[in-house]
N, C-alpha and C positions, 0 to 999 in steps of 0.2 A: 504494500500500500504506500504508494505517495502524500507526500505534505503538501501543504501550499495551495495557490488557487490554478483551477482549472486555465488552462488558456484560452482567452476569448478571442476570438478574430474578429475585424472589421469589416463594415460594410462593402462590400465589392462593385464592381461594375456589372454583376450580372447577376439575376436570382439563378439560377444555375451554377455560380460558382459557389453561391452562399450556401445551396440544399449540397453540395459536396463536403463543404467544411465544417457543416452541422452533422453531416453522417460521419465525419471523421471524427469529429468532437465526442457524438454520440456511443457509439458504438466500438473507436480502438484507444481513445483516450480516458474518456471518464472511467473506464473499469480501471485503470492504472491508480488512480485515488480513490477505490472503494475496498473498503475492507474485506477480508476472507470470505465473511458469514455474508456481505452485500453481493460480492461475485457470486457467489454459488445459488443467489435469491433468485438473478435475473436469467441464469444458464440454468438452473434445473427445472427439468415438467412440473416434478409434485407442485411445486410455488406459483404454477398459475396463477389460478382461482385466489391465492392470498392474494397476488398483486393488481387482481380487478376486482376484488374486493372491499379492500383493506389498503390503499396509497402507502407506500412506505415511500417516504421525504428524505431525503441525504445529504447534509449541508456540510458543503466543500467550500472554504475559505470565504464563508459568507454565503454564497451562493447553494441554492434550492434547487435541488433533482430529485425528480419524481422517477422513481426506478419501473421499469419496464421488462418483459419476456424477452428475452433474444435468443434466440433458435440456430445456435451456432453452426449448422449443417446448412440452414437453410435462409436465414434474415442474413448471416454479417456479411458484408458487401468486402471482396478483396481489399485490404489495405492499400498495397501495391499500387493496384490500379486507379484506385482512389487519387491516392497520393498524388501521380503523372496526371491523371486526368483535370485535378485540382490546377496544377503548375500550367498547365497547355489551354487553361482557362483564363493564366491571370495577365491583366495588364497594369499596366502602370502602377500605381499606385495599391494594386491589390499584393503585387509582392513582398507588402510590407508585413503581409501575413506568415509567409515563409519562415523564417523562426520560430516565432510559436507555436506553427505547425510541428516542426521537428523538435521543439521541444517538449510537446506532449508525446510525440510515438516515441520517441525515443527513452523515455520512460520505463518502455518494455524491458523484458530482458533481450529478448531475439528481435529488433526492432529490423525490417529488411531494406529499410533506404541508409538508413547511416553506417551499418554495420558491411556494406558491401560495397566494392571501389566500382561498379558498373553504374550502381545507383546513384553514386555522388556524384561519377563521373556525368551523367545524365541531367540530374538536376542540376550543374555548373553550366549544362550548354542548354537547356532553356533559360535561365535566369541571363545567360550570355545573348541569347538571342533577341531578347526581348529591352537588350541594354542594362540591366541590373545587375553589374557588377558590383555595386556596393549593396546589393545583400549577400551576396556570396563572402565577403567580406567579413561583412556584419555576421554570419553564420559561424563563420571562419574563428572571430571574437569572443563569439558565444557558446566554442566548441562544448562545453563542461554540461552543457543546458540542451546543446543542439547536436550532439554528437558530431557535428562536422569535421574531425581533426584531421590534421595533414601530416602522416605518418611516414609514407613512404616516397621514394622519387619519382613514381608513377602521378601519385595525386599530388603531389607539389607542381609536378613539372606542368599538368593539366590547369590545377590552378591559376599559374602562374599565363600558361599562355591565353587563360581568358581573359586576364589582367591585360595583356601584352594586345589581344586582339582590338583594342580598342581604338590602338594607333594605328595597327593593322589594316583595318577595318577601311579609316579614313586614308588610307594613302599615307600615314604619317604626317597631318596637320600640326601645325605647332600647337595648340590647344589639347589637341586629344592625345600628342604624345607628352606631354608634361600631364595631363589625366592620368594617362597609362603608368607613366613612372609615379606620380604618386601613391597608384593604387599598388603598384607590384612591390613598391619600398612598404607601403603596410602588411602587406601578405609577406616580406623578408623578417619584418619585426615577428607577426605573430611564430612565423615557424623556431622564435626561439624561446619561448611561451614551453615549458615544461608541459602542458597538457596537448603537445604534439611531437612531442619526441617518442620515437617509437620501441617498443621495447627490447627489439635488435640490435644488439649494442654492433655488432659489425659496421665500419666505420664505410663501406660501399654504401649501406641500404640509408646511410643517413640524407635527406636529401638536400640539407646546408652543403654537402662538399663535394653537391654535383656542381660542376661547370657551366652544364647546359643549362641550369636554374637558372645562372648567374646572368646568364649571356643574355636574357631576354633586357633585364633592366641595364646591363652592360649596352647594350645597343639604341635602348629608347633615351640614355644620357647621351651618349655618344653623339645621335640623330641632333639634339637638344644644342648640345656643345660647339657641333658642325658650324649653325648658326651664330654661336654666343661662344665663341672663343675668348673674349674678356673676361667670361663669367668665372669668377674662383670657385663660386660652389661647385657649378653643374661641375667645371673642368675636376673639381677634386673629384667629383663622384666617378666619373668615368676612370677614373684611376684606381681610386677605389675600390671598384668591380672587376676593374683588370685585373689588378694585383691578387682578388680575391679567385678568381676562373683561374688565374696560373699555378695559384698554390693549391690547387685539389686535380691540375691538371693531369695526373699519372691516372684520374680516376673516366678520362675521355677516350682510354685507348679502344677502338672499333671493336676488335673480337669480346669484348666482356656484354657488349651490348648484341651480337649476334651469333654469341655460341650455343644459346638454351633454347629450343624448343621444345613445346608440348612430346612427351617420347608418344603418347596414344595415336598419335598422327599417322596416318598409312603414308606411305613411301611417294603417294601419287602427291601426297598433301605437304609437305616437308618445304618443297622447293617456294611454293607459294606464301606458307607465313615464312623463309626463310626473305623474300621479295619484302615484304609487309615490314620485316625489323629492319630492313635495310631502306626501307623508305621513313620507318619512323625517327631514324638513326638522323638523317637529314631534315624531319621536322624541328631535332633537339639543337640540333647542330649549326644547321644555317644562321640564323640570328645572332649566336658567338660567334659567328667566324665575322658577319655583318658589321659587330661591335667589334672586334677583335682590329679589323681593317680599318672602321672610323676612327677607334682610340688614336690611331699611329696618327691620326691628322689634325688630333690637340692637344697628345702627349709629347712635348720635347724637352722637358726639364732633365730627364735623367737618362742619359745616352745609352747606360747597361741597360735601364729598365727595356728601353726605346728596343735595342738590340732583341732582348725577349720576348717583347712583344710580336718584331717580326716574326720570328722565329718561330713561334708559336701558332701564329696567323699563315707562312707558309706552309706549317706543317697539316693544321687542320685543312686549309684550302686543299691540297693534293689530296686526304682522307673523302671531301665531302664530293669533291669533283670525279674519285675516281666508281665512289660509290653512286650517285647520279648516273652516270654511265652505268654502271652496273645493271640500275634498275631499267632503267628507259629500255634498255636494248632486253631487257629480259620477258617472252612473251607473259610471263604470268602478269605486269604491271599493266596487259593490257584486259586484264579482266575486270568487269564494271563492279563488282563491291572491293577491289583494292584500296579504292579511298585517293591513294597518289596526293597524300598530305605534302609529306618533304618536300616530292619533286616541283610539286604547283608552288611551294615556297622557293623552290630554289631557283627556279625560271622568274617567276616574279621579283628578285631580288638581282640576279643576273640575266635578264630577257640576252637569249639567245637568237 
């Protein structure tokens, strides 16, 4: 049984999203704040007839529920589905619902949108889609409440590029990419937030000392800098980030990122995700190597550093160009659910 009050959501744009998030409220959250003897009042048959009888009232942080039969075979409506169909309802200002949504399912013990990287991943790219990056944010904040946490370098990296999509997006406008790095320099703070560190002490799975992290807000200063070459801040940041992508550099080398596949894979299947991590290898990459190239054209203070950085930036650029090639010429990139993330980034960044 939970403390506290119930989460209440706001009025929305649609009575169709409202009857979604009163069936969510109803039926996978308020059981979460009812006691033993209350759960088992509204899930067993014998307590019918009490409950249309006899109202039993339930007062939860002030607030008054009138307990009802739920027919768990039959009445509870997928959460799951719920959930998505809730998000792919909401606009604008209905998003502001999204936390307190996850923070009552999440409540649960086996709650299935936070507890799984598909689902996070999913609701990052509706709330992306729809422009609402700062509640993925805000989620992000309110890991403890919201289960959001960013654990691994799969869900940072994904985080980070919804952060990143927003200069993206615009072509890299001056406005939207000082957006961008604002928002991906708060998702750097949060990930050092103990309730996102992940219980894998192996210093690979950590996703602070991937590079490719680094590289997305490495390149939106960089972008930034290009133009404002006087600026000391931005110019420090971009240095900053350089310095930070070099020192976890050992951890960029290609085969650690394309040696593991699913072993369940038939033989015919192998070659195709082996195409798939060689294309996502280029979604991670591209943008370092992007930032990697601009630094060099506002870093000149320290000639070793300067030296490293090329260095660094030759070495990735032969990596990412030769993989590029890899993919393009490989029939499987040309099958229609590949995706061909990297590569659309890496033509968009170098038009060929």
């Amino acid at each position: 049984m939970q403390t506290g009050v119930v989460p209440v959501f706001s009025q929305t744009s649609s009575p169709e999203l409202d009857q979604v998030l009163a069936t969510l409220r109803e039926q996978h959250i308020l059981p979460n704040y009812l006691s033993e003897a209350q759960r088992e009042l509204i899930t067993q048959e014998k307590h019918i007839k009490t409950l249309e009888s006899e109202p039993v009232i339930a007062n939860i942080g002030g607030e008054e529920f009138q307990l009802k039969h739920v027919n768990i075979m039959t009445d509870l409506k997928n959460q799951r589905d719920e959930f998505f169909k809730a998000l792919r309802l909401m606009k604008g200002k209905d998003w502001e619902n999204l936390p307190r949504l996850l923070e009552g399912l999440d409540k649960q013990p086996k709650c299935v949108i936070t507890k799984n990287y598909r689902n996070k991943r999913r609701v990052m790219n509706l709330a992306t889609a729809a422009g609402r990056q700062d509640i993925i944010l805000e989620c992000v904040r309110r890991a403890d409440d919201t289960g959001m946490t960013i654990t691994t370098p799969m869900e940072a990296h994904h985080a980070m590029r919804t952060m990143y999509s927003v200069a993206l997006s615009s072509e890299f406008d001056v406005e939207s990419t000082k957006k961008a790095l604002s928002w991906s320099e708060q998702l750097l703070d949060q990930l050092e937030e103990e309730k996102h560190q992940s219980r894998d002490k192996q210093i690979k799975r950590d996703p602070r000392t991937r590079p490719e992290l680094i590289g997305m807000p490495l390149d939106l200063a960089a972008r930034i800098a290009s133009s404002h070459p006087n600026d000391a801040d931005i110019v420090g940041k971009v240095e900053a980030y350089a310095k930070r992508a070099l020192a976890t550099w050992d951890h960029l080398r290609r085969p650690e990122h394309l040696a593991i596949w699913d072993r369940t894979l038939s033989e015919e299947e192998v070659p195709k995700k082996m195409v798939a991590f060689k294309d996502q290898y280029l979604a991670k990459t591209v943008p370092l190597l992007h930032g990697l190239q601009a630094a060099q054209e506002v870093l000149h203070g320290d000639p070793e550093f300067a030296t490293q950085l090329k260095e660094a930036a030759d070495e990735l650029e032969g990596l990412v160009q030769s993989t590029y090639k890899e993919v393009v010429n490989d029939p499987w990139s040309q099958e229609p659910d590949m995706g061909r993330e990297g590569c659309t980034l890496y033509e968009k960044f170098y038009a060929l």
